[in-house]
N, C-alpha and C positions, 0 to 999 in steps of 0.2 A: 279031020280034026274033030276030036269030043266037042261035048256042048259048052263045057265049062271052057276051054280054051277059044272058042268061039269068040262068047260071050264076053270076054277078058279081050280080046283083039279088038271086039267092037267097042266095046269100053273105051278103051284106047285112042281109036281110031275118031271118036266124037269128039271126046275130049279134046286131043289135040287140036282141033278147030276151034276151039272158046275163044270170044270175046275178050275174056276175062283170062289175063296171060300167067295168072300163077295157078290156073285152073286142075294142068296136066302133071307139074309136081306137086302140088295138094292132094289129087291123087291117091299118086304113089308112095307118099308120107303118109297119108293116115292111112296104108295099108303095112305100112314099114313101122308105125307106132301100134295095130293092134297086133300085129306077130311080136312087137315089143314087150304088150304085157301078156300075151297070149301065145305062144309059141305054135300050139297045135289050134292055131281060130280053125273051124272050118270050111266048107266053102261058100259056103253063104255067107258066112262073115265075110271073108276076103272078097265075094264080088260085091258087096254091099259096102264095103271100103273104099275100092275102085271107083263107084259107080252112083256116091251116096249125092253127088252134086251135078249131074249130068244134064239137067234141066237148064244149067245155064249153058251149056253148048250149043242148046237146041233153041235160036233164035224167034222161030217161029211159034214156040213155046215156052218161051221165057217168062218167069213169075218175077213182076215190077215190086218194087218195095212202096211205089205210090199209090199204088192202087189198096193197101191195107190201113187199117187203122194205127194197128199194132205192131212191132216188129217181130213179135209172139206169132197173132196171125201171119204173117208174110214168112217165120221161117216154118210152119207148117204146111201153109201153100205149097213153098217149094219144096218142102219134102213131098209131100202125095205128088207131085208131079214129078219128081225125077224117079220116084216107087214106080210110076205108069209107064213111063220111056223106056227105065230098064226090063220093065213085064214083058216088054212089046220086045225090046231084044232077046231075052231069055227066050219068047216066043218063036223069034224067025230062027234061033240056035238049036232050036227042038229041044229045051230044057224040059227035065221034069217038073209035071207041075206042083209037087211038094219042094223043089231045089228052088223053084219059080216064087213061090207064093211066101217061102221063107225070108225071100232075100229082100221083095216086096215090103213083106211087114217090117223087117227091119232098116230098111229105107224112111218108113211112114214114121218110124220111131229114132230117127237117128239126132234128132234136135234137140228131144226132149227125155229120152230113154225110156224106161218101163221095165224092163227085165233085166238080167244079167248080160245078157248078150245083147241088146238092146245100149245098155248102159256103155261097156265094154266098145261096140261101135260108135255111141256119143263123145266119150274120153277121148278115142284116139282120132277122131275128127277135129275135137275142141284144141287140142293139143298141137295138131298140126296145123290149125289155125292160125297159132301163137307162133309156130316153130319158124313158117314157109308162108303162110301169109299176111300179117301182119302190117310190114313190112312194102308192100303193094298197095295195101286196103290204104296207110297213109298217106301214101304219094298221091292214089287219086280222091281221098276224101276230106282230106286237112284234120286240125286237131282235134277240133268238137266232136266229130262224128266216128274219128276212131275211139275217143275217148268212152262217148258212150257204147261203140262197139264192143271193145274191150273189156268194158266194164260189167253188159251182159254175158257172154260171154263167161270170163273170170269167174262171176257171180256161183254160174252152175258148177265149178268145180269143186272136188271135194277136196282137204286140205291137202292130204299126198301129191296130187294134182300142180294142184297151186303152188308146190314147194318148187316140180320141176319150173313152170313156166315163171317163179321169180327166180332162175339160174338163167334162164335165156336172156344174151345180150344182142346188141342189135346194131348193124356198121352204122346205119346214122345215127348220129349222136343225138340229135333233138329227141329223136323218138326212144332212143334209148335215156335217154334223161327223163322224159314225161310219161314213160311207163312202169318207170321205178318210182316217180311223185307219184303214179295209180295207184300204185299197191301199197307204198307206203300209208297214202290215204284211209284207202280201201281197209286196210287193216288197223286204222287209229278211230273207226267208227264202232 
């Protein structure tokens, strides 16, 4: 087995043990939304898609939202810590260490973006957020806390963005009723 199908098994293979049960198709959505806007990503995008939340699988290194000030800081915590898990995989898959250190930095960056390809990984994370998680995140969090979820979230998109995830509807109605009051909101500010 190549390195890159390795590292993609193992990906997998974490994942599926999360916690966190919409973990494993979050996934494979925001690898199915950047082939969306990117046809040719390469592969560092796509294991950085796979691979961009993996730190919540790994219990023993799981980054807490209490432990931050910020919701800022706390989703950069988990970014560099799932950048470091997947290093260590790429590492036991004998990646190279340019295929390594690429996928790495665009890990460290996938919250927040920085670059083209950077961004291009935050889009279709944000997006599969909305698409496949959403949805999960209400059930265990109630309304306040998706709301403000949501609403960061939303915030960083850009308008293109924003158009698909006000098409997305959603089976339970509550939540599909108070996330069209969001954006309604959201855009009468």
């Amino acid at each position: 087995m190549n390195s890159v199908a390795c590292v993609k098994k193992k990906i997998e293979e974490v994942i599926v043990s999360s916690a966190v049960s919409e973990d494993p198709v979050h996934s494979k959505n925001t690898l199915k939304w950047l082939l969306k806007f990117d046809p040719d990503a390469d592969e560092a995008l796509q294991i950085a898609a796979l691979g961009h939340d993996i730190e919540r699988a790994v219990e023993e290194r799981k980054v807490r939202r209490k432990d931050y000030e910020s919701y800022d800081e706390f989703k950069k915590a988990h970014a560099l810590k799932s950048a470091e898990i997947l290093r260590e995989i790429m590492d036991e898959c004998r990646s190279s260490r340019k295929l390594t250190e690429d996928v790495y930095n665009l890990i460290c960056l996938h919250e927040r973006g920085g670059h083209n390809r950077a961004n291009l990984l935050r889009d279709a994370d944000s997006i599969s957020f909305f698409d496949v998680n959403l949805s999960f995140y209400f059930t265990r969090n109630g309304v306040e806390e998706t709301k403000e979820r949501y609403l960061w979230g939303y915030r960083k998109l850009s308008d293109s963005l924003k158009a698909i995830v006000a098409d997305f509807n959603y089976e339970d109605k509550e939540l599909d009723s108070l996330v069209k009051s969001w954006i309604a909101d959201f855009n009468s500010t």
